[in-house]
C-alpha positions in Angstrom: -16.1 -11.4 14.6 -17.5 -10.6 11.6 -14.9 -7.8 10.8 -12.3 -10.0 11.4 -13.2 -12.5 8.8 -14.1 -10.1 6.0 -10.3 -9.1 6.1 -9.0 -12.4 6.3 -10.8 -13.0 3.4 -9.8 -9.9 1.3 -6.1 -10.8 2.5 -6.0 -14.0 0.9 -8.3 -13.4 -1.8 -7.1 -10.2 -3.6 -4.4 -7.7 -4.2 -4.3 -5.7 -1.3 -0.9 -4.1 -1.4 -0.1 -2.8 -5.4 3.0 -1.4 -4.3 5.4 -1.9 -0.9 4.0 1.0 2.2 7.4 0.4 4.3 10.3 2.5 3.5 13.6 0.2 2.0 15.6 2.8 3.1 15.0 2.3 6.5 14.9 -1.1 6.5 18.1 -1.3 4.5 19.8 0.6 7.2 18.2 -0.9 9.9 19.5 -4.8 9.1 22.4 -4.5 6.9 22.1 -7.1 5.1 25.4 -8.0 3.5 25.6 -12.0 3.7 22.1 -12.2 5.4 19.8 -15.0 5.4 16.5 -13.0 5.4 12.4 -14.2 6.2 11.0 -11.2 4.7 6.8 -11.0 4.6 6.0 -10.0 0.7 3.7 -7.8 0.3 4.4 -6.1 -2.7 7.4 -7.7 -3.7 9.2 -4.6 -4.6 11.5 -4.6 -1.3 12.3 -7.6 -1.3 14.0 -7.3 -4.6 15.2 -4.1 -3.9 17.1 -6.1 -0.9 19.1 -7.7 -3.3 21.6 -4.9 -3.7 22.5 -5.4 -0.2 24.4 -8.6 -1.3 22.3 -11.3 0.9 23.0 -14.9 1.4 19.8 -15.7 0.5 15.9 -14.3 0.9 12.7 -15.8 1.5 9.5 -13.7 1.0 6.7 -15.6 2.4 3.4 -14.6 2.2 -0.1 -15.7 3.7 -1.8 -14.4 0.0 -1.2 -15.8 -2.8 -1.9 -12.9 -4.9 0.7 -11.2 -3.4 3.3 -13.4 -4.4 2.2 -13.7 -8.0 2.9 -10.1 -8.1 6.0 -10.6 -6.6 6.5 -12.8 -9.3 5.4 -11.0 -12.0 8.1 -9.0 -11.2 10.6 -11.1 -11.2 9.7 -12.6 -14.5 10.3 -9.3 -16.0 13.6 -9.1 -14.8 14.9 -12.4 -16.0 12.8 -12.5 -19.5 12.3 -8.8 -20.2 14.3 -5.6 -20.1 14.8 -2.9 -18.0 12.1 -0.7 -20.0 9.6 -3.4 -20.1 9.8 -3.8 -15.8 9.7 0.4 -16.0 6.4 0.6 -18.5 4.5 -2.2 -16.4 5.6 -1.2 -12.6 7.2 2.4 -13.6 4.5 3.6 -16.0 1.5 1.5 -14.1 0.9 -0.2 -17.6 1.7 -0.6 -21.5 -0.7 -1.0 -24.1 1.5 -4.6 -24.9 1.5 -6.0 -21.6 -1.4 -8.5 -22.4 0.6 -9.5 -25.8 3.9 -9.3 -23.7 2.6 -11.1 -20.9 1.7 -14.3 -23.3 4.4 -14.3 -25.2 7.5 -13.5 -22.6 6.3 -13.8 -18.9 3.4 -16.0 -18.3 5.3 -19.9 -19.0 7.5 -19.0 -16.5 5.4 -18.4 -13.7 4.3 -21.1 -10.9 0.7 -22.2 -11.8 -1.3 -19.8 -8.8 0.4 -17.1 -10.6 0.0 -18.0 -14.1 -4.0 -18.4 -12.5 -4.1 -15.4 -11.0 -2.6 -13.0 -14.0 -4.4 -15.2 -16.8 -7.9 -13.5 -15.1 -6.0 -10.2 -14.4 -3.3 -9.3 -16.7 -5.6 -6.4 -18.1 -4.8 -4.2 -15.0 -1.5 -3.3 -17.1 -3.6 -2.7 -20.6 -4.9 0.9 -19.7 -6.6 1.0 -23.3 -9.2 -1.7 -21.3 -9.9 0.1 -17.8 -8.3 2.3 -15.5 -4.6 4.1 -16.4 -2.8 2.5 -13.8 -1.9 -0.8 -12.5 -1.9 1.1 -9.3 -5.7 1.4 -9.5 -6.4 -2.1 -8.9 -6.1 -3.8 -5.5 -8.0 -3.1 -2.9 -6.2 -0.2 -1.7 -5.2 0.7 -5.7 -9.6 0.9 -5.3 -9.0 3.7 -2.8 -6.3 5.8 -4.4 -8.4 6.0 -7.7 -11.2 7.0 -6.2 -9.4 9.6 -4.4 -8.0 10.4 -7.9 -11.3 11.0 -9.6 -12.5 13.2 -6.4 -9.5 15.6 -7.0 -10.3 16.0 -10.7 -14.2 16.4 -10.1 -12.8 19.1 -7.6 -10.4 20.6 -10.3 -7.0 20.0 -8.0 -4.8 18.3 -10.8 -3.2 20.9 -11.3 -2.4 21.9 -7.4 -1.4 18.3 -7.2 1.0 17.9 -9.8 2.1 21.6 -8.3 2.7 20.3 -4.9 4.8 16.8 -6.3 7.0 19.4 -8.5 7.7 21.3 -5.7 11.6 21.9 -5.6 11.5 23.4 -1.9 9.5 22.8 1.4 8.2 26.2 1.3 6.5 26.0 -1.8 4.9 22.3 -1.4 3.7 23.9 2.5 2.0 26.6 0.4 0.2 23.9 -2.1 -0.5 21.9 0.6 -2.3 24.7 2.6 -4.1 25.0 -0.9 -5.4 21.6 -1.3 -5.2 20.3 2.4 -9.2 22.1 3.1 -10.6 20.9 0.0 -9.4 17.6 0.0 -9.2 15.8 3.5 -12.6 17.5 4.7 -14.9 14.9 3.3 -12.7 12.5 1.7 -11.0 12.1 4.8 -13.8 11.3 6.8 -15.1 8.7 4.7 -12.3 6.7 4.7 -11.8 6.6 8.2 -15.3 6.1 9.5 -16.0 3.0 7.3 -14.2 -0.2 8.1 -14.5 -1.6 4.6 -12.3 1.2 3.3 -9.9 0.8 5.6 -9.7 -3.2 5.4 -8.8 -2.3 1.7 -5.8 0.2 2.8 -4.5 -2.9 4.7 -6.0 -1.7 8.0 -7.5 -4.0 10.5 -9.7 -2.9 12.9 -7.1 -3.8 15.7 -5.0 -1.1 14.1 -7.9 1.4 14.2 -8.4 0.8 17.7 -4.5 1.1 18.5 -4.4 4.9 16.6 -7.7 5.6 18.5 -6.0 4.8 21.9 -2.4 5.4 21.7 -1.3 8.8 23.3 -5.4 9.4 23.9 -6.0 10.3 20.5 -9.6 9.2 20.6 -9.9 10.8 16.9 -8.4 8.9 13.6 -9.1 11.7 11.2 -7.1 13.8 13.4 -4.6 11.6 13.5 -4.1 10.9 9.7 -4.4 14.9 9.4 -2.1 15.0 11.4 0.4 12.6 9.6 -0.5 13.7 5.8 0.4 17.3 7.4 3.3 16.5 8.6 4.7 14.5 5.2 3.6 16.8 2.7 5.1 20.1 4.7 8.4 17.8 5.7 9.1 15.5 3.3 10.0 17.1 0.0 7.5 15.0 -2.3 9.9 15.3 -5.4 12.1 12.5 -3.6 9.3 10.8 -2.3 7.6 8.0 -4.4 5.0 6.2 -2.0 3.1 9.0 -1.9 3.5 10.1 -6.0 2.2 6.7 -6.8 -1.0 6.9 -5.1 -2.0 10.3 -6.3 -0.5 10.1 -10.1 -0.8 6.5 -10.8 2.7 6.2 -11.8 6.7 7.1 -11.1 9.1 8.6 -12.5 12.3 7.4 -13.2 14.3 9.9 -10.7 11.4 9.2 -8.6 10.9 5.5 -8.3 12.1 2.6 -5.6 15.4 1.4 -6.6 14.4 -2.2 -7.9 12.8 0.0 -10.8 16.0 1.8 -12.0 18.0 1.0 -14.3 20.9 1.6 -13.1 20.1 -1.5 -10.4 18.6 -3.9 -13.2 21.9 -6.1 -14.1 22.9 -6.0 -10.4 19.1 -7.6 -9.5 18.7 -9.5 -12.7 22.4 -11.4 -11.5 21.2 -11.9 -7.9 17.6 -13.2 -8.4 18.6 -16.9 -7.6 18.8 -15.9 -4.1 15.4 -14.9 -3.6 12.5 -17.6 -3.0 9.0 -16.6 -3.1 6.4 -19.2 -1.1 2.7 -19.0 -0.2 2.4 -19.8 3.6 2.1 -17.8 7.2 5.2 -17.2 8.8 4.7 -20.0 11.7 3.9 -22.2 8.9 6.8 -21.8 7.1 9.2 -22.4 9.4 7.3 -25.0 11.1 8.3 -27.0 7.5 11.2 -25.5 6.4 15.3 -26.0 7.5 16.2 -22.6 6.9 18.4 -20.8 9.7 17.8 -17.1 9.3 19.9 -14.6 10.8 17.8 -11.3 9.9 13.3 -11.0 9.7 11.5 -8.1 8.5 7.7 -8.7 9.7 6.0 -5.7 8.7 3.0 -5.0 10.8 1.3 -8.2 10.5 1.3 -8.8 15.0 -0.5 -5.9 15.0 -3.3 -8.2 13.7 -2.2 -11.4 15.1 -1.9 -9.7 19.0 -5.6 -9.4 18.6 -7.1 -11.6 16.0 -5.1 -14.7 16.8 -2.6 -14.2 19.4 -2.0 -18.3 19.4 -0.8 -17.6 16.3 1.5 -14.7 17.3 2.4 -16.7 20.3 3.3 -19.9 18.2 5.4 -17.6 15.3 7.4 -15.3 18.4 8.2 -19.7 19.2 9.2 -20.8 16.0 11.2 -17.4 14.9 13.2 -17.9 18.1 13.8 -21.7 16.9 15.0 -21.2 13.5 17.5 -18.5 14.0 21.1 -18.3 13.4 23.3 -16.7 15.7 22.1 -13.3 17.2 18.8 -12.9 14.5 18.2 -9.1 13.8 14.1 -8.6 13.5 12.5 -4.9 12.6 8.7 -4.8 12.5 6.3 -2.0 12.7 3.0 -0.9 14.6 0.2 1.1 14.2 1.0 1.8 18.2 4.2 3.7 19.8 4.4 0.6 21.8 5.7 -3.1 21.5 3.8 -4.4 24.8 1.7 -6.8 22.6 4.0 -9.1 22.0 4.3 -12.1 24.1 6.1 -11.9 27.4 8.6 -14.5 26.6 9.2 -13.2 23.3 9.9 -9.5 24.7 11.9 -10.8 27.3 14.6 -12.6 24.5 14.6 -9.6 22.3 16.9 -6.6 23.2 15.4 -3.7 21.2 17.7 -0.7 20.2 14.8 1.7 20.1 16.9 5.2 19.8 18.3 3.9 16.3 15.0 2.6 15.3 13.3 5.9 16.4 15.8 8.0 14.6 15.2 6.2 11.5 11.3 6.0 11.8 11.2 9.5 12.1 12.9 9.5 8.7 10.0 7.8 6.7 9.0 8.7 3.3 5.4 6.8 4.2 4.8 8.3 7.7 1.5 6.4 8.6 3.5 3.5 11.1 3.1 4.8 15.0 6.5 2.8 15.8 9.6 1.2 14.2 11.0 -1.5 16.4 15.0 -3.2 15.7 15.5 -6.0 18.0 18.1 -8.7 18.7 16.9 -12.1 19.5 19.4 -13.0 22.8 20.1 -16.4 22.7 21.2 -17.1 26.1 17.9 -17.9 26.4 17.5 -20.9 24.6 16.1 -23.0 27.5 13.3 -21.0 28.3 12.4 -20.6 24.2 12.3 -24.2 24.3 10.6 -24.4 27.7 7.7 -22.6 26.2 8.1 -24.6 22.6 7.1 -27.3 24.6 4.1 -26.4 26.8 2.5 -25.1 23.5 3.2 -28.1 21.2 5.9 -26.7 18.6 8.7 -28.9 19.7 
């Protein structure tokens, strides 16, 4: 379908994702990853570094874009050939008025050539004397947030927001939040939810649409994301919450900030980098060509899109993840649905899921937009069937 192709092309063609949408927290608590071997999908790149205080074996962020792992790399070239205030102005600040100077002289050498390609045509996202004031203004959903940015100024609610992020108890930000919630989701709302193209930018498929749409019979999106920006901006005090500080300011701040950007945590990442590989390729892909025994996978939401756009695919990867494990593997993933009935039968039937930790944590997000967290452990007293099934589909 034609919707289908225009976000595979946007998702291996652009930024999509400026900054990580799944909370590390959770995930972090969820794996434990002490002495892990981890397949982690990149996406941003900034949990996957922030992983690295959790004193793994080794990672591997593997990504289907490209541009997502020359930010990822970006990132890490700033670790090992900047300093701590450097990684802060370009990914703390959203951009320095030397990153294009900084990026020749310090970062761009080291860099595999796709990225060294990609940030010799777009380095200028971090120079916000050139365009917009944030690095978190480009990318396809960066696209979105500005725009929402500019409609809150050409509405005059700056100061509101700013208001409602200071907030220092959940009583206040509710009352700023009843302030702005009228005024702002009414039409902006809507127009990001009725138009697939915006929501392909957010990182939205239209499989995931259709899941919010009929999961619990809510037949109405914008209800459903009123109902979730409600629920984080009256529960979650924004002062500890970054995701959503980012998107409406353009920038952290350094109490409020993912741990990879604190400096407290640089030294600790800096030492550890070695163990984290970054590689361009779909998950099946990967470890269709690679040796790698993992014991722990963190896969997103990325079946959500598979299950429907190229559930071969997702049948083929549930194969090949159950092949190259270690041990008992731990997997997390999320969903746009409550449910995890999408996955293939003989995948759901190897995986014993603790859903009452995973819903006790999930209910704990900072981001808030996921229907479901799911933990699993891969049983593998099933190895003959896994294999059974390898075969009949051509993997083994």
């Amino acid at each position: 379908m034609l919707h289908n192709r225009l976000f595979s092309h946007i998702f291996r063609n652009y930024i999509v994702y400026n900054t990580c949408w799944e909370d590390p927290r959770i995930d972090r608590n969820l794996l434990q990853l002490q002495d892990s071997r981890l397949l982690t999908i990149t996406s941003g790149g900034c949990n996957a570094l922030e992983y690295l205080l959790d004193n793994p074996e080794i990672i591997w962020s593997v990504d289907a874009n490209p541009c997502q792992n020359a930010l990822l790399e970006l990132k890490i070239s700033l670790y090992k050939n900047g300093n701590w205030r450097t990684l802060f102005d370009f990914f703390g600040r959203g951009g320095s008025s030397l990153a294009i100077p900084i990026y020749r002289g310090l970062l761009r050498e080291y860099l595999s050539s796709d990225a060294r390609e990609y940030w010799d045509k777009n380095i200028q996202f971090f120079d916000p004397m050139i365009g917009r004031p944030s690095f978190y203004f480009y990318g396809t959903s960066g696209v979105v947030a500005w725009n929402v940015l500019r409609y809150i100024k050409y509405k005059g609610m700056q100061d509101l927001v700013i208001r409602l992020l200071d907030s220092e108890t959940l009583e206040e930000q509710a009352y700023w939040y009843g302030e702005i919630e009228p005024r702002l989701w009414g039409y902006i709302l809507k127009f990001i939810t009725r138009r697939r193209l915006m929501m392909m930018m957010l990182g939205v498929p239209s499989v995931q649409k259709e899941m919010i749409e009929i999961d619990g019979e809510k037949t109405d999106p914008d209800a459903f994301i009123r109902e979730v920006f409600r629920k984080i901006f009256t529960t979650t005090l924004l002062r500890e919450n970054y995701f959503w500080r980012v998107y409406l300011t353009g920038c952290y701040t350094e109490e409020c900030c993912p741990e990879y950007l604190k400096e407290k945590n640089f030294e600790t990442i800096k030492e550890r980098l070695e163990r984290l590989n970054v590689t361009t390729a779909t998950i099946s892909d990967f470890l269709e060509n690679n040796d790698e025994k993992f014991t722990h996978y963190n896969l997103l939401d990325h079946m959500d899109w598979l299950c429907n756009h190229n559930p071969e695919e997702l049948q083929r990867e549930s194969e090949l993840i159950a092949r190259r494990s270690s041990g008992n593997p731990v997997l997390i993933f999320r969903s746009a649905s409550s449910q995890n009935t999408y996955l293939p039968d003989f995948f759901l039937n190897q995986l014993s899921f603790s859903a009452p930790i995973a819903d006790q944590w999930h209910k704990q997000s900072r981001v808030g937009t996921y229907g479901s967290t799911h933990l699993a452990i891969l049983k593998r007293d099933h190895k003959e069937s896994i294999e059974a099934g390898a075969k009949v589909n051509g993997v083994l």
